[in-house]
Every structure is written in C-alpha cells, then in structure tokens.
C-alpha positions in Angstrom: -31.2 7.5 -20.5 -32.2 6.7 -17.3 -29.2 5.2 -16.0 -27.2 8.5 -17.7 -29.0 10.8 -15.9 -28.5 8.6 -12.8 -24.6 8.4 -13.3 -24.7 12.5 -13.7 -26.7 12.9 -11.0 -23.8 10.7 -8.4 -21.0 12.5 -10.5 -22.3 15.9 -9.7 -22.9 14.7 -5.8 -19.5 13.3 -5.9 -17.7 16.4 -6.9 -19.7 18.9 -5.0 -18.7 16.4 -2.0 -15.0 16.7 -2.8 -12.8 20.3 -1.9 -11.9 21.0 -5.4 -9.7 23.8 -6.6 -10.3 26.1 -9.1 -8.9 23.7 -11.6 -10.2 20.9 -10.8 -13.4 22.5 -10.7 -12.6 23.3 -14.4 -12.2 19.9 -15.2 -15.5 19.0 -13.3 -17.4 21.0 -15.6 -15.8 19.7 -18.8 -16.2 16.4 -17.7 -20.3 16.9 -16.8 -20.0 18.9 -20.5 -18.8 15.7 -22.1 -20.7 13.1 -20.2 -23.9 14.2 -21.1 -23.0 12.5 -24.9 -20.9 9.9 -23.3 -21.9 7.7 -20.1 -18.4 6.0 -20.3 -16.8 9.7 -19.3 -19.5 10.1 -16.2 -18.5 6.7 -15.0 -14.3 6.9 -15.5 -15.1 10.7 -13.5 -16.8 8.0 -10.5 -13.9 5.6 -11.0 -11.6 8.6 -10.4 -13.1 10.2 -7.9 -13.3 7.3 -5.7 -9.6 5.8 -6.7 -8.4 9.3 -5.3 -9.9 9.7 -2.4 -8.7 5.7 -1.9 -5.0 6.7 -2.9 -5.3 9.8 -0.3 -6.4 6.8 2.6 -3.7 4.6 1.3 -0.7 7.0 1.5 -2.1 8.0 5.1 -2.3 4.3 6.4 1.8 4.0 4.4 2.8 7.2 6.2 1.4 6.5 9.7 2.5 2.4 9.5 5.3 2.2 7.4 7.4 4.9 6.2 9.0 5.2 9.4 9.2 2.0 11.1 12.5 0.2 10.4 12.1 -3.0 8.6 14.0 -4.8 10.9 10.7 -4.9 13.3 8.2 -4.9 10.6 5.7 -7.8 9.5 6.1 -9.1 6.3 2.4 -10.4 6.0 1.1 -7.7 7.5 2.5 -4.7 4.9 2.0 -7.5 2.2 -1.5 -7.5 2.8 -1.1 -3.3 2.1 1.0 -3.8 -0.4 -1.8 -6.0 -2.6 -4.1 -3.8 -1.6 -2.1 -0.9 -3.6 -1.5 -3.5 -6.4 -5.1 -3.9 -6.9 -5.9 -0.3 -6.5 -2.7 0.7 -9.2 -4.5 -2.4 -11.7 -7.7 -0.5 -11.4 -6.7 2.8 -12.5 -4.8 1.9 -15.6 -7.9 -0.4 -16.3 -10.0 2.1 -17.1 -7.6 5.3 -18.2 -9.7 4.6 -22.0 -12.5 6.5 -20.4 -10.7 9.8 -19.4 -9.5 10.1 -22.8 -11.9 12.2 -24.2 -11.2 14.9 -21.7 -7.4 16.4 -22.2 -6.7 17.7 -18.7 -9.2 14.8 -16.9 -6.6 11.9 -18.3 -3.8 14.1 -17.2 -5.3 13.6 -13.8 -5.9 10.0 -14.1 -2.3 9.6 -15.4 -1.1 11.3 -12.4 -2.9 8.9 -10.6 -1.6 6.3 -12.1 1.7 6.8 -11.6 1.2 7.7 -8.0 -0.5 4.4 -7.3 2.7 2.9 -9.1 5.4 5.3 -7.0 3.5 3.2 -3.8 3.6 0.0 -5.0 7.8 0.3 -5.7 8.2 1.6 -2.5 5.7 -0.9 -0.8 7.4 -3.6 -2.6 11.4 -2.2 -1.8 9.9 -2.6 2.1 8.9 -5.8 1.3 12.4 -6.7 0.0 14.3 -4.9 2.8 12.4 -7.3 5.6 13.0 -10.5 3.9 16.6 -9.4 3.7 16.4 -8.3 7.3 14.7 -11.4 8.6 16.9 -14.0 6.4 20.1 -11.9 8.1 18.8 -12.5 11.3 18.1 -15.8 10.6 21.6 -16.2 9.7 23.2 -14.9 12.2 20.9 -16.9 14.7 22.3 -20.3 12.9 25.4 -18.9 12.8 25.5 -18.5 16.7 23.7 -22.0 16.9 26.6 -23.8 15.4 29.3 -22.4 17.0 27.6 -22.5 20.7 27.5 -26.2 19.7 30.8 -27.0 18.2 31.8 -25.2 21.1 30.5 -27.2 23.9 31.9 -30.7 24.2 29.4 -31.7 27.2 25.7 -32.2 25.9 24.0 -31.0 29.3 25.7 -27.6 28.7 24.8 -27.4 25.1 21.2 -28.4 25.6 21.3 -25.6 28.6 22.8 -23.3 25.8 20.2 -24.2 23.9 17.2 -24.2 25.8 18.6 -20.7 26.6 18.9 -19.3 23.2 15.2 -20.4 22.4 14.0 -18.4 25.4 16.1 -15.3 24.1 14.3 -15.4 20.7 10.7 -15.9 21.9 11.6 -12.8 24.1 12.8 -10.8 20.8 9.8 -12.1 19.2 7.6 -10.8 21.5 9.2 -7.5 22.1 9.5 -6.9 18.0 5.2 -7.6 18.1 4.9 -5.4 21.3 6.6 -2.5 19.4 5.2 -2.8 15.9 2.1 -3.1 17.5 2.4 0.2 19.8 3.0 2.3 16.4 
C-alpha cells in the first residue's frame, strides 16, 4: 500500500509538472481514478510521462543536428549513437503498452507514442543509409581517381608527387567536413 500511495503521489507531481491540455488533463484524472485499484496503471502513466518528455528532447536534438545537414558531411558514428538511443527509447514504449490498457484514451496516447518513436527511428535509420551510400561513393570516386592518376603516369617520381598530393587534399576535406559538422 505503501509503495501505491508512493507511485500516486510521483504520478500526481509528474502531471501537475507537465502543461497539460484540457484533454490530457482528462486522461490524468482517469488514470489517478484507475490507479488507485491498479499500481501497474500509476507506473505505465510514470513510464509515459517520462518517454514523452524524452521523445520531445529527442526530436529537438534530430531537428537541430540532423534534419538539415546533408549526409554528405554527416558522421555516421556520431547519428548512430542517436539513432540507438531512439531504438532503445521506441523498445521501451512498446514494452510496456500492457499497462495503459485499462485506460481507453491513455493507450491511445501511448500508441501515438509508439509510433512516433518508430516514425524517428525510420528516418534515423534512412540517414544512416544515405551516409554509408554517400561515404562508399566518395570512396569510389577517390579510387577511381587513384587508378587513373596512376595508370596515367609512366614516371614513378610524378606519381608518388601525385600521390603524396592527393593524400594531402583528403586530409584537408577531412578536416573541413569535421570543421563544419561541428559548427552546426
């Protein structure tokens, strides 16, 4: 009873933190209604909560680092690390949809949620895609260039010059593709 009365007690702090409309206020008080005869309902509406708030963090740190930097210049580890993050966050809230079902329009919520955290992992993972296509292109073309410079060349001195000249161009790229992803 104890720990009930606990779990109420953080739900109702919880909600009262969060700007809720008139609707979700609605569902606030059929939720406290419910979880007074079931703990499981208190502790899905803390799940929720918390995987919301996450998902609104989440979508900010996509919008402000990803959705509008080409993936040309992006890191791969780097949005891979967000991308898992998601993942994790999307594996949690289907986890644990069983304990919104006894409130109708509180497991429409967590579906929502759900899905949204799904929506963000496609796209996270299409970016993911797009810069191992980009970078294995690039890679390409670079080899591509690299074999015909040398075919090219029948004195050695002027290929190694070639050469040594080439490497120096893609450290420089290297380095200007880091200076700009990290000035966004």
């Amino acid at each position: 009873m104890k720990t009930l009365k606990s779990s109420l007690l953080i739900l109702l702090i919880t909600f009262s933190q969060l700007s809720i409309s008139k609707t979700d206020q609605d569902i606030a008080d059929e939720i406290m209604g419910v979880a007074v005869q079931d703990s499981g309902v208190a502790q899905g509406a803390l799940i929720y909560a918390n995987l919301g708030i996450r998902r609104d963090e989440l979508v900010e740190e996509w919008n402000s680092k990803y959705a509008h930097t080409d993936s040309s210049v992006a890191d791969y580890d780097e949005a891979n690390i967000f991308v898992n993050k998601v993942k994790s966050k999307y594996r949690t809230s289907k986890k644990y949809l069983y304990l919104t079902e006894k409130v109708k329009s509180f497991n429409d919520k967590a579906l929502n949620l759900v899905e949204s955290y799904r929506l963000l992992v496609n796209r996270g993972n299409v970016y993911l895609d797009n810069i191992k296509e980009d970078n294995d292109f690039r890679r390409d073309i670079i080899e591509a260039m690299n074999n015909a410079l040398l075919s090219y060349d029948e004195d050695i001195l002027a290929t190694l010059d070639r050469m040594k000249d080439m490497i120096g161009n893609d450290i420089k790229a290297d380095k200007l593709r880091e200076a700009e992803i990290n000035t966004k």
